[in-house]
C-alpha positions in Angstrom: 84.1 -96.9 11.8 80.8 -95.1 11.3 80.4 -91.1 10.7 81.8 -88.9 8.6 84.8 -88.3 6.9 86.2 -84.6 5.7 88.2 -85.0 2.6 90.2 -82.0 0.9 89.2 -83.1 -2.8 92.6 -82.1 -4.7 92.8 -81.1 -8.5 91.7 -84.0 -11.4 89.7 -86.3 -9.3 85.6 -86.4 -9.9 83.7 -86.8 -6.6 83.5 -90.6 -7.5 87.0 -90.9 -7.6 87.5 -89.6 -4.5 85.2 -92.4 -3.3 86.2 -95.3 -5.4 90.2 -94.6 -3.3 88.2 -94.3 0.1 87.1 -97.3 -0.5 90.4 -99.3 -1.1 92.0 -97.1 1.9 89.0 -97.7 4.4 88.4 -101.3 3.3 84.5 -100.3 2.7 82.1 -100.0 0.1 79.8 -98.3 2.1 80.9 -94.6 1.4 78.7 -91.9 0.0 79.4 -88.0 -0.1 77.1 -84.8 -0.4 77.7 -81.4 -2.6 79.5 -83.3 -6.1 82.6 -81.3 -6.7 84.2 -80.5 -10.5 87.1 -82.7 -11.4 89.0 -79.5 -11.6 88.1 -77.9 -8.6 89.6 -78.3 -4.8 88.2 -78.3 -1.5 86.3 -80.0 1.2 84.2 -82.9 0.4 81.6 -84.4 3.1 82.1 -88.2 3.0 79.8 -90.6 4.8 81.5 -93.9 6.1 79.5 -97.1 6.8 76.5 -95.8 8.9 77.3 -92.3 8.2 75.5 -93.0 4.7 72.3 -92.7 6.6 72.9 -89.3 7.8 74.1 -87.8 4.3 70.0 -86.7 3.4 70.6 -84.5 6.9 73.4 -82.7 4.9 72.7 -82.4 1.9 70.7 -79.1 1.9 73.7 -77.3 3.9 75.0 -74.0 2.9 78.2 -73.8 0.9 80.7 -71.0 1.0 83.2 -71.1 -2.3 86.2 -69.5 -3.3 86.6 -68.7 -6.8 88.9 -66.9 -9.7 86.7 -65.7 -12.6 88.1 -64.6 -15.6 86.9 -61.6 -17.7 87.0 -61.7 -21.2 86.6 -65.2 -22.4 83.9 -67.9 -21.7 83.8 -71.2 -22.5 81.5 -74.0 -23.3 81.6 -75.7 -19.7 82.2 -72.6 -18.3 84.9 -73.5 -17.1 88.8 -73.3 -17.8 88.2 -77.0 -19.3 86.1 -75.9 -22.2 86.6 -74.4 -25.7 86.1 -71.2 -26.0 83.5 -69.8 -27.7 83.4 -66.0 -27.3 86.0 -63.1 -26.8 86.0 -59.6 -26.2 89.2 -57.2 -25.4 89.1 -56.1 -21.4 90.3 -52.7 -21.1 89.0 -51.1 -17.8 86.5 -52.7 -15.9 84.4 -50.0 -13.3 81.8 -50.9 -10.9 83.0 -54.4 -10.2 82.2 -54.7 -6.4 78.7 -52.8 -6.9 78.3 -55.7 -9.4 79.1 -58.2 -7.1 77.4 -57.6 -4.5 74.4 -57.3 -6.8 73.9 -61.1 -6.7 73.4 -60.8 -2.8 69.6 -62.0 -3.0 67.8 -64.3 -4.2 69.7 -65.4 -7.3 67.9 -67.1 -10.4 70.2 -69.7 -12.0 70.6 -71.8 -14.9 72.7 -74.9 -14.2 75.3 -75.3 -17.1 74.9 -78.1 -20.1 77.9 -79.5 -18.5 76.5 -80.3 -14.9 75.2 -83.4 -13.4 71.1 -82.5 -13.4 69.1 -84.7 -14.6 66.7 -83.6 -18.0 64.4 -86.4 -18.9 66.3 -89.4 -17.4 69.9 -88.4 -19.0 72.6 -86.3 -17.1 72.8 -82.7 -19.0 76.3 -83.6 -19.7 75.3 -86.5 -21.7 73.6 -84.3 -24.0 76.0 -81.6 -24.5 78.5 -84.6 -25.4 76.8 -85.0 -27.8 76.3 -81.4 -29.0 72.9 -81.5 -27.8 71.4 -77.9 -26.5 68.6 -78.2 -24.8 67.1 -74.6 -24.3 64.3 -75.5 -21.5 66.5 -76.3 -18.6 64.3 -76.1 -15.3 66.3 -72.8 -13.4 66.7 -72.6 -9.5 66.6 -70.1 -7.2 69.6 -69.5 -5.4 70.1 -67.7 -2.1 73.6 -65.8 -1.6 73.9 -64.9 1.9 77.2 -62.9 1.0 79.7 -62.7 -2.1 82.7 -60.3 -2.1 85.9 -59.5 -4.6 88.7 -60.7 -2.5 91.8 -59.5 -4.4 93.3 -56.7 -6.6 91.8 -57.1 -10.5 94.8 -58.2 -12.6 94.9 -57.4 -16.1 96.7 -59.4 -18.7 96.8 -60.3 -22.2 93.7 -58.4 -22.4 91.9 -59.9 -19.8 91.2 -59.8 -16.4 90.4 -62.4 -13.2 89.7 -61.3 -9.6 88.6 -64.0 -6.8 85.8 -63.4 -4.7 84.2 -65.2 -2.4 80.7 -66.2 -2.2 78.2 -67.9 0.5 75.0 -69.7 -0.3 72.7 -72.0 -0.2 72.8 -75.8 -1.6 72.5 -75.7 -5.3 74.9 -72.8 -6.2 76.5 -73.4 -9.8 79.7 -70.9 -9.5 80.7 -71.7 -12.8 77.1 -70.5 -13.9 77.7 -67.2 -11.1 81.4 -66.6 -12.3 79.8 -66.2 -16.3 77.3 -64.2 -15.1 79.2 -61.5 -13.1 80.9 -61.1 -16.8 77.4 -60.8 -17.7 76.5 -58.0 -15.8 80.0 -56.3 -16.9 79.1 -56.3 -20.2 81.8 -59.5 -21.0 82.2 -63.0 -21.5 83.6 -64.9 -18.8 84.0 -68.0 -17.3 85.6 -69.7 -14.1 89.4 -70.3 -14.1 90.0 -71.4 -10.2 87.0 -72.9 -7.7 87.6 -74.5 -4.2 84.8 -75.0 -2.0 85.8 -73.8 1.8 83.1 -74.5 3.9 80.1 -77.3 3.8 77.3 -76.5 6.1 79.6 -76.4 9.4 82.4 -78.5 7.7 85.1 -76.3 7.2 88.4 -77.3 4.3 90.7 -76.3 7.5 89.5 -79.7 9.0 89.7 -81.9 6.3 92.7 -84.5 5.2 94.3 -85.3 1.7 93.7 -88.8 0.7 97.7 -88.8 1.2 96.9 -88.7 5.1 93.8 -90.6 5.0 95.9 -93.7 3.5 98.9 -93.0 6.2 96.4 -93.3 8.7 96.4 -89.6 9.9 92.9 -88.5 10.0 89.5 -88.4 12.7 86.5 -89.8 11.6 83.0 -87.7 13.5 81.1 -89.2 15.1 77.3 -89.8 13.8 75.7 -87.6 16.9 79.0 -84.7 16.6 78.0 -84.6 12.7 74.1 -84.1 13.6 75.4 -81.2 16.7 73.2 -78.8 15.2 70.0 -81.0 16.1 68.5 -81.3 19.2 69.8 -83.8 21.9 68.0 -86.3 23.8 69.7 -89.0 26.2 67.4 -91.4 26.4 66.0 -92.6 29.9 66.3 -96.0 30.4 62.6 -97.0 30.2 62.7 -95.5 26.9 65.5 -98.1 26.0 62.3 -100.5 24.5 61.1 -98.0 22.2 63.9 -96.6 20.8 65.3 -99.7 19.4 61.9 -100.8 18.1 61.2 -97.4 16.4 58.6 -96.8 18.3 56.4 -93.5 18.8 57.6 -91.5 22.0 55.7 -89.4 24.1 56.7 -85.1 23.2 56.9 -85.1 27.4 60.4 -86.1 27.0 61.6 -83.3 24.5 62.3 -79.8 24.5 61.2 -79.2 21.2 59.4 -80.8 18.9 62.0 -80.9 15.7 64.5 -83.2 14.5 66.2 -84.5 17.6 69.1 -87.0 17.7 68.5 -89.7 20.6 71.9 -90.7 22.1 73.1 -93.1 24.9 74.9 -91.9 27.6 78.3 -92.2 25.6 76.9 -90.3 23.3 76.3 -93.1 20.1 73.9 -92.0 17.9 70.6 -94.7 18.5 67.9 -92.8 16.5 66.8 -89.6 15.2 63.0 -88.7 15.6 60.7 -85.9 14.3 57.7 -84.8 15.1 54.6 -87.0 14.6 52.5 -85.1 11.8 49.1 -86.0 13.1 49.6 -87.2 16.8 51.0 -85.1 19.9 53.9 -87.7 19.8 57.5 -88.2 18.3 58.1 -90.5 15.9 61.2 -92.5 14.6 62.5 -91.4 11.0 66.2 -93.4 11.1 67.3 -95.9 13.7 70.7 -97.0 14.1 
């Protein structure tokens, strides 16, 4: 049972919950996932099993595409529905709202929140701001959005207002951080009320299972060479058998091009994956399996 597992993360669990259950349901302590999810947020989450681990650096930079519900007239100290809230202002009308979405469709300076994950001089931000620490020099990241787009009506009630939009970028993307923001630009406090994360690089939420069906046995694990099916593909010769499983250096005359390529058997196992050799015309092993 090696690959990758697609889990639809539901509502309260961290991203290390959803391991620490894989793990009593698989019977495996080797697990490991990419793209940490909120507690409070939904969606699918990229889990490697066994010798799927060793792939999880090939996926980790993959584009993201979210789903969110961001609320106008309120934000928050996590930024999130979890937090307290620390500002308010009265929503009447809002105007422009898809001009100022689709504003962020560029490269896209960010902040990460206080209550995130990153690391600031060996501590976890969150550390910090549990402790009421503010730490005002947080390194920000530049963010690509490839698309974002309101995707419902703009409901107003007790003088606010949420809409969901949808948004597609690249690895890093805070929407928590882009959901204040857009209040931001309208000239409002806001925050996110509602996040689920759709698609992961080429993993899409349609083809993942609840931990209920995981532990009844009704899910598909993909294969290590299916979850690499956006590198190129070699079949190895058999004289090529040798150097393969030594991790040796291999001659470019076998490839088509010279880039990440994932070296299969004829039953398509995954048996290595080799790159280019950065100072000889050759190919060179970076993982063996």
């Amino acid at each position: 049972m090696d690959g990758i597992l697609l889990v639809n993360k539901p509502k309260g669990y961290t991203s290390h919950d959803v391991i620490n259950v894989l793990r009593g349901i698989l019977k495996t302590r080797k697990l490991g996932h990419t793209g940490t999810l909120d507690p409070d947020a939904t969606g699918v989450l990229v889990v490697g099993v066994n010798k799927g681990t060793k792939i999880m650096k090939y996926l980790n930079n993959d584009e993201k595409v979210y789903q969110a519900t961001v609320l106008i007239g309120q934000s928050t100290d996590t930024l999130d529905k979890t937090g307290v809230v620390i500002d308010e202002k009265i929503v009447t009308e809002l105007t422009n709202v898809d001009d100022v979405i689709a504003s962020f469709k560029r490269n896209y300076t960010q902040t990460p929140p206080m209550y995130s994950a990153i690391k600031y001089k060996g501590k976890r931000l969150y550390e910090y701001a549990r402790k009421g620490i503010v730490i005002d020099d947080i390194p920000s990241r530049v963010i690509k959005i490839f698309d974002i787009k309101r995707i419902s009506d703009i409901i107003y009630a007790n003088s606010l207002a949420s809409f969901d939009y949808i948004v597609h970028s690249s690895k890093g993307l805070y929407v928590r951080t882009l959901s204040y923001d857009i209040g931001e630009r309208l000239n409002y406090p806001a925050h996110s009320k509602e996040l689920h994360r759709v698609k992961a690089g080429k993993f899409n939420v349609k083809d993942s299972y609840t931990l209920k069906e995981i532990e009844e046995g009704n899910y598909k694990i993909i294969s290590l060479s299916d979850a690499l099916s956006n590198f190129n593909k070699l079949v190895i010769p058999e004289e090529l058998n040798h150097h393969v499983k030594n991790g040796m250096a291999i001659s470019l005359r076998y490839f088509s091009e010279y880039s990440l390529t994932r070296l299969v058997d004829e039953d398509d196992n995954l048996l290595a994956i080799y790159d280019k050799h950065p100072t000889e015309p050759k190919m060179k092993a970076i993982n063996v399996f």
